[in-house]
C-alpha positions in Angstrom: -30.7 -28.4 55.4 -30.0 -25.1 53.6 -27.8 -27.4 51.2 -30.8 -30.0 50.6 -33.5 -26.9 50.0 -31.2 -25.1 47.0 -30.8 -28.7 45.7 -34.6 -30.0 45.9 -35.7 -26.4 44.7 -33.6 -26.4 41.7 -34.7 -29.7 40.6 -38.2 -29.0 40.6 -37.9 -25.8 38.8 -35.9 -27.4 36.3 -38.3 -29.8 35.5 -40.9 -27.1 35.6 -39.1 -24.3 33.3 -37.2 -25.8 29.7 -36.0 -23.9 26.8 -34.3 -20.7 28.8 -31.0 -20.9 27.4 -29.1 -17.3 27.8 -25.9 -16.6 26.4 -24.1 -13.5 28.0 -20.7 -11.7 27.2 -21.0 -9.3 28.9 -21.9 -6.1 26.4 -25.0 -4.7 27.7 -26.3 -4.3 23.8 -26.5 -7.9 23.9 -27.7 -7.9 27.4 -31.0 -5.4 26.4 -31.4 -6.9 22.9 -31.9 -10.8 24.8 -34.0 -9.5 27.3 -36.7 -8.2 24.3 -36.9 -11.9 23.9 -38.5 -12.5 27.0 -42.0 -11.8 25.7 -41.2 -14.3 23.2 -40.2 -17.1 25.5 -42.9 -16.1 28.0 -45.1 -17.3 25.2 -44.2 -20.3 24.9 -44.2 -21.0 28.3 -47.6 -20.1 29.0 -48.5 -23.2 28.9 -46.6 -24.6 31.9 -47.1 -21.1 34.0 -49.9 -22.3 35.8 -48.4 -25.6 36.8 -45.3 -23.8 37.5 -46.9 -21.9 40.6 -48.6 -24.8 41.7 -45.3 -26.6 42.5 -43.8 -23.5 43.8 -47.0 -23.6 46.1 -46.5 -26.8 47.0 -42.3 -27.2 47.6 -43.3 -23.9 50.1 -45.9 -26.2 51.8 -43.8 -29.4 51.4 -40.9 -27.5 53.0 -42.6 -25.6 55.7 -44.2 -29.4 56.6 -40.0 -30.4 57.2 -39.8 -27.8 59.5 -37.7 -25.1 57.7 -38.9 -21.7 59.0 -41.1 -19.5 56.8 -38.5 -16.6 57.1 -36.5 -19.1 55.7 -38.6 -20.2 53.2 -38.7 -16.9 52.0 -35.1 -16.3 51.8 -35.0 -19.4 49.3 -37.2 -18.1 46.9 -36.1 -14.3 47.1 -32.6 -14.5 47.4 -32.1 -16.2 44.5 -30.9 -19.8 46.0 -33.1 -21.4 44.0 -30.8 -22.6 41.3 -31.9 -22.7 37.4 -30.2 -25.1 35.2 -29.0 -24.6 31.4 -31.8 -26.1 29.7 -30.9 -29.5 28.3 -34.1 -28.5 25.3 -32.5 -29.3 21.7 -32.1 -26.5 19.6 -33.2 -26.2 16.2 -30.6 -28.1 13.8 -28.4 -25.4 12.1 -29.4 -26.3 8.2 -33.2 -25.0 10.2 -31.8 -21.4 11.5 -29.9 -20.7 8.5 -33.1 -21.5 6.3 -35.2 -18.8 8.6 -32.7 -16.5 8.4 -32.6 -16.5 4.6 -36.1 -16.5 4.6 -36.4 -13.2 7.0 -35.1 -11.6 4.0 -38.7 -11.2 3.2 -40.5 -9.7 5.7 -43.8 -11.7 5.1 -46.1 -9.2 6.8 -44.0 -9.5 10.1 -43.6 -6.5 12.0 -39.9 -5.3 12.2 -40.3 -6.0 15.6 -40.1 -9.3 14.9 -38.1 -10.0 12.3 -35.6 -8.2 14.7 -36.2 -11.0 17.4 -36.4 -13.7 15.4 -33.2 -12.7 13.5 -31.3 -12.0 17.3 -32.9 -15.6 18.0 -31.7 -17.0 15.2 -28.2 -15.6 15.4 -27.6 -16.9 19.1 -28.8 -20.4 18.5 -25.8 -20.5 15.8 -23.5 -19.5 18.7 -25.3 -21.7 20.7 -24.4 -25.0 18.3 -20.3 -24.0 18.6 -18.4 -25.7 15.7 -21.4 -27.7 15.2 -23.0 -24.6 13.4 -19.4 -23.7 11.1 -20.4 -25.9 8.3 -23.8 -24.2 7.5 -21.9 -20.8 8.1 -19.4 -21.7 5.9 -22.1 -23.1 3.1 -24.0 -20.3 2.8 -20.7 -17.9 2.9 -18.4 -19.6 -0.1 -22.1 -19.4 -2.2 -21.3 -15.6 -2.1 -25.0 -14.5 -2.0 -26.3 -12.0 0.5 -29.3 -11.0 2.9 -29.8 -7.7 3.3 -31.7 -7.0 6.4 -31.8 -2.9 5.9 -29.9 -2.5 9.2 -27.3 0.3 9.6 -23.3 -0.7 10.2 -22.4 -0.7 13.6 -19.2 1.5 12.5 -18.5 5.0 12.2 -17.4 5.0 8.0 -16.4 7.9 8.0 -13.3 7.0 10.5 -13.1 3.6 9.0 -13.9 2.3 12.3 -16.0 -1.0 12.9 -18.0 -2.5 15.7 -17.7 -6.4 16.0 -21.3 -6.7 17.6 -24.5 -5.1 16.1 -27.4 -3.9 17.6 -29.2 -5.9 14.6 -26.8 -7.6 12.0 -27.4 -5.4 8.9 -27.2 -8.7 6.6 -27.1 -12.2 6.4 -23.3 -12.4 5.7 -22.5 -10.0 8.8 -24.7 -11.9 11.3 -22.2 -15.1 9.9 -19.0 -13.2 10.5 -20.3 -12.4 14.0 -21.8 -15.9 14.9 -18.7 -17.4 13.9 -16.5 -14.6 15.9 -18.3 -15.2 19.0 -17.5 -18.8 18.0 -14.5 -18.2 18.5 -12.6 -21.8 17.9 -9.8 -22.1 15.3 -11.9 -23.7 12.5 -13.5 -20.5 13.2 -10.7 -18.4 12.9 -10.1 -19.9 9.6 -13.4 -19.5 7.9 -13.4 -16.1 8.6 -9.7 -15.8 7.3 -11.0 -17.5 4.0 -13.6 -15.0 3.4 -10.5 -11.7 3.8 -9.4 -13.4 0.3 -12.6 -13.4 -1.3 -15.0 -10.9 -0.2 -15.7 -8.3 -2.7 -17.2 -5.7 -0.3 -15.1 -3.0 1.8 -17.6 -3.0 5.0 -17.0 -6.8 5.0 -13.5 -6.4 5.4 -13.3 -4.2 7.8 -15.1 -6.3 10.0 -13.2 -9.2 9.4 -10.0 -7.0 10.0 -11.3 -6.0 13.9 -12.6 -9.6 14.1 -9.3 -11.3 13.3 -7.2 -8.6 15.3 -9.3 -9.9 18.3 -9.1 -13.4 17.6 -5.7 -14.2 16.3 -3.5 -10.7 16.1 -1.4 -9.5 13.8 -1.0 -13.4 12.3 -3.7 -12.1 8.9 -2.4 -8.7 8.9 -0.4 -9.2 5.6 -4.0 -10.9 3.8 -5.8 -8.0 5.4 -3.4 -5.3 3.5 -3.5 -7.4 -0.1 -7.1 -7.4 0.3 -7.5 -3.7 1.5 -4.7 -2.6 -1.7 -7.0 -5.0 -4.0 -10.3 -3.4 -3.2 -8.6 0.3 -3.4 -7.2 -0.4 -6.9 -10.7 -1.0 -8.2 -12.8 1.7 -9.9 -15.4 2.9 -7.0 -19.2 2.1 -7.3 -21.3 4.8 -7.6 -25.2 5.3 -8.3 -27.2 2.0 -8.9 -24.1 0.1 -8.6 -23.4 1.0 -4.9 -25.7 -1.1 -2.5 -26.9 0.5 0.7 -23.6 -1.7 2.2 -21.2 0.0 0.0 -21.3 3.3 1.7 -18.4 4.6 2.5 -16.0 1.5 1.0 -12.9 3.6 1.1 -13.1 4.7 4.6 -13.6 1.1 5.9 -10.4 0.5 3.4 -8.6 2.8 4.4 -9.4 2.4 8.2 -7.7 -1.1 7.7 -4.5 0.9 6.0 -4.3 2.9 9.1 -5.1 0.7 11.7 -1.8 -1.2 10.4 0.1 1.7 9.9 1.2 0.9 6.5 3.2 2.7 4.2 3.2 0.6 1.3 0.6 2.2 -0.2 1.8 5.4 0.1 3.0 6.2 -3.5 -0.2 5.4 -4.9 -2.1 7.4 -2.3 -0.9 10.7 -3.2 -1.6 9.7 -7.0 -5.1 9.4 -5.7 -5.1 12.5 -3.5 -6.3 15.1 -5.9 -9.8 13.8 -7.7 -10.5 16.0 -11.1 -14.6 15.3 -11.6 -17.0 17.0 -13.8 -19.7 18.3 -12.6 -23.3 18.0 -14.1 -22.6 21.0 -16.0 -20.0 19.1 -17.7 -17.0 21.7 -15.9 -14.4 20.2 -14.1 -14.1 20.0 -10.0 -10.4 19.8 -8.4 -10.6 18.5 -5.2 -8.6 16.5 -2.7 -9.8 13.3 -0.7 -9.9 13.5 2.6 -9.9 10.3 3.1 -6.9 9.8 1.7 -5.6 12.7 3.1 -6.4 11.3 6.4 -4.4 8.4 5.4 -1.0 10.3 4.7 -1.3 12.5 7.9 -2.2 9.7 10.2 0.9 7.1 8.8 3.6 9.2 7.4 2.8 12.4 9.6 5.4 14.8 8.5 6.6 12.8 6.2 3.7 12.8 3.7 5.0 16.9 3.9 7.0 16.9 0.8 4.2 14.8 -1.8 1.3 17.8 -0.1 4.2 20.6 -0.9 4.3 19.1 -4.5 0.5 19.3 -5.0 0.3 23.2 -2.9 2.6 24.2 -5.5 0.5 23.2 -8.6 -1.5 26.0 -9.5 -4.2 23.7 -11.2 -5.1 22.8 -7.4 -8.0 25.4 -6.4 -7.7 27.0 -2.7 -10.3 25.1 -0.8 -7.8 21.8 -1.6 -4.7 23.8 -0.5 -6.6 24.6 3.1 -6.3 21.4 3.7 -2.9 21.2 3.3 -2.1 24.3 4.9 -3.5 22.1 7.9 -1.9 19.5 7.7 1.6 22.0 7.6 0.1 24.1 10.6 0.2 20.6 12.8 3.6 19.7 11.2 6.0 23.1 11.8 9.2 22.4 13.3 9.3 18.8 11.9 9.2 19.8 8.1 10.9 22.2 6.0 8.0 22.3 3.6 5.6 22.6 6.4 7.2 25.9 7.6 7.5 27.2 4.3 4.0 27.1 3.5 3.3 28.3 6.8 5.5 31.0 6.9 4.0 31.8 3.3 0.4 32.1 4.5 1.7 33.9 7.3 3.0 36.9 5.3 -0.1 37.0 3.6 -1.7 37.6 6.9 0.8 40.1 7.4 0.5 41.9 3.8 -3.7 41.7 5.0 -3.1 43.6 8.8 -1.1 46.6 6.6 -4.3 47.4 4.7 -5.8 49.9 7.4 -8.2 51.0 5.1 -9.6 47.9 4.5 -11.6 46.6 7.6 -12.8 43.5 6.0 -8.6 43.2 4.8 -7.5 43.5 8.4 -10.1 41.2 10.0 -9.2 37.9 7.5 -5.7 39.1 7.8 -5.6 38.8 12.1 -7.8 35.9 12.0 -4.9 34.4 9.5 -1.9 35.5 12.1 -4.0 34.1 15.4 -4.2 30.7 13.7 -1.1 30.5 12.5 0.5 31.4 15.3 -1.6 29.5 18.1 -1.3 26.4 16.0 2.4 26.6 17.5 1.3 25.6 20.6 -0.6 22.6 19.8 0.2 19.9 22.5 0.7 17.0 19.6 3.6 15.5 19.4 5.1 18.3 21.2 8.4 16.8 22.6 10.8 19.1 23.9 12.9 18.6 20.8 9.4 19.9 18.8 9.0 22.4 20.8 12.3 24.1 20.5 12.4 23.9 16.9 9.0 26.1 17.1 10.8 28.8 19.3 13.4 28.8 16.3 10.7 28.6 13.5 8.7 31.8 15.9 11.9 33.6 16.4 12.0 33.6 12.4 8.8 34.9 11.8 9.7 37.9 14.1 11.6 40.1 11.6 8.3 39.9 9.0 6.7 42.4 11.0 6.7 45.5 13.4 3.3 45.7 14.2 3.3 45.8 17.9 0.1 43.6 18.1 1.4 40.8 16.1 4.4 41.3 18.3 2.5 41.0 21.8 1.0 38.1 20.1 4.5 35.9 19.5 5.3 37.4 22.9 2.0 35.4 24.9 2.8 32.2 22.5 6.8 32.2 22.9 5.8 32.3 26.9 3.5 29.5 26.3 5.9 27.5 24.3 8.5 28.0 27.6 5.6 26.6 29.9 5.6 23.6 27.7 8.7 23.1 28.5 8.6 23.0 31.9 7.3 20.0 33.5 5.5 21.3 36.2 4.2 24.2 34.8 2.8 21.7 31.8 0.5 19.8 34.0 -0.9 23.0 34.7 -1.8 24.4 31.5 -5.6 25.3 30.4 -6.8 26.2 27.1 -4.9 28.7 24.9 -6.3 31.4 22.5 -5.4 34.3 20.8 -8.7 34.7 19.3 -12.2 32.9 19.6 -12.6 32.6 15.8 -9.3 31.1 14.7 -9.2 29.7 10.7 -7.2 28.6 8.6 
């Protein structure tokens, strides 16, 4: 009987409730973003609310008269045996959706509110087609033309990384690269793969790199990197040329760079490391891009040592730019010669600060220069026990700079510490370290 009531109770509500056709995978963005359609959908069923309860009324009746229990009864309807089916409703054809998303372009007195719906709505009933939908995507794509919906990147530009689903698509071409993502078949794979060769736009790229990395890995890796070197090589847009969607273009390039780990594009990197720029005044501004600078440390770790030593050593490069680098050395001693030479440099110029006893402001920069310097020893990156050992030598050597007991105490607490690392149980052990609470560079 239990088996006949979930049967006859789905088929009436079926018949009583068309058009509720949800999609979920599982993200609870999507989840929250589909539910605001409900008031949507609720509308256009208002029409068939009424007779809705009145059947609902009746199957209670009708089954109550067979001589199921009320309790029982109950228990149908609440604990959710009543069984809904996919609506069999046809969807709007996808030359129809793709004309009303182009369209929302223009907001046409409709609240954002509901351009945001109508644009979610009009996204899923893409997904909702399958491969029926590619050859509108694909249309509107190869014309090159664009949407722009004035939503943010789901992406953090400034680490190059991107988000495959939006809250709101940001433009028309996203919302494609997404509705055919979620697609997910191999014709879809390969429209996607078509647009890494011809879209002009960084953000697009990136996306289409985490896309293609979750649909097909590592098989467009070597398009992805042509495209990425392409982009970089071209003079960046700036002012009225940069749309709102250009923000950031050679983070999201160099994210892909990264994410790949590739060292091919090293040698022209560290030509574009150090950016000369005139200011309004017409002066000139030496700087170095931390973006690429990023890059270098991130790919070539100590390696990229030797091309920062080259650019320390060029007194052109002002001493905000050479901060940087003295970073990157500080996270790189005992794995670089040229790290520990400029480290050991700044050191003694720490040193040559603390002598100055007369000098309060002298002595203050000058410990705040020694606590960084030497805490950044015990950095838990990378720290192997090869590492580690060759930071014992590289503290040792810094030992016969000075006799001031202090600094002496100091290398004492962070030798210890460096012997702690190397003991395995003592390692799992270890809190935060500090020589000073106001440690720079």
């Amino acid at each position: 009987m239990k088996l006949v009531v979930t049967i006859l109770a789905g088929c009436v509500l079926g018949a009583a409730i068309a058009g509720i056709v949800v999609h979920t995978q599982g993200e609870k963005s999507r989840r929250a973003l589909r539910k605001s359609l409900e008031t949507e959908t609720d509308r256009l069923l208002a029409d068939q609310d009424k007779g809705h309860k009145d059947i609902l009324a009746r199957l209670r009746e009708n089954l109550m008269k067979q001589g199921v229990p009320g309790a029982k009864v109950e228990k149908v309807f609440q604990e959710g045996q009543l069984t809904v089916p996919v609506s069999n409703v046809k969807l709007p054809e996808p030359g129809a959706i793709m004309a009303e998303l182009i369209e929302l372009g223009d907001s046409q007195g409709r609240s954002r509110t509901e351009m945001m719906r109508q644009l979610i709505r009009n996204v899923e009933y893409l997904v909702d087609h399958g491969d029926k939908a590619l050859p509108e995507i694909q249309k509107f794509l190869e014309r090159q033309e664009e949407v722009d919906y004035g939503h943010n990147i789901s992406g953090d530009w400034r680490s190059g990384r991107m988000y495959t689903d939006f809250l709101v698509p940001p433009s028309l071409r996203m919302a494609l690269f997404n509705a055919a993502r979620r697609i997910g078949t191999e014709e879809a794979v390969q429209i996607l793969a078509k647009e890494v060769e011809t879209t002009p736009r960084a953000a697009e790229l990136a996306y289409l790199a985490t896309a293609l990395e979750e649909l097909a890995p590592t098989q467009h890796k070597e398009s992805l990197l042509a495209a990425a070197h392409d982009l970089l090589g071209q003079p960046p847009r700036e002012g009225s040329e940069q749309s709102r969607l250009d923000r950031g273009e050679r983070n999201w390039l160099f994210g892909i760079l990264r994410r790949y780990k590739d060292e091919t594009y090293a040698s022209k990197a560290e030509e574009q490391l150090v950016v000369r720029r005139k200011d309004d005044k017409g002066n000139e501004r030496v700087y170095l891009d931390r973006t690429v600078m990023g890059y270098l440390n991130e790919v070539l770790g100590e390696r990229a040592m030797p091309m920062l030593a080259r650019i320390y050593n060029d007194p052109n490069v002002p001493g905000d730019a050479k901060g940087d680098i003295r970073r990157a050395a500080a996270s790189n001693v005992g794995r670089s010669t040229d790290a520990d030479n400029i480290v050991r440099a700044r050191f003694t110029e720490g040193l040559t600060m603390l002598a100055k006893t007369d000098d309060r402001r002298s002595v203050g920069r000058g410990n705040e220069l020694v606590n960084y310097y030497l805490q950044s020893l015990t950095s838990s990156r990378n720290a192997d026990e090869s590492n580690i050992n060759s930071r014992r030598k590289f503290l040792a050597s810094l030992r016969g700079s000075t006799e001031d007991t202090k600094v002496q105490a100091k290398m004492d607490k962070v030798d210890q510490r460096l012997q702690d690392m190397l003991d395995p149980e003592k390692r799992k052990k270890l809190g935060r370290f500090s020589l000073d609470d106001r440690n720079r560079r």
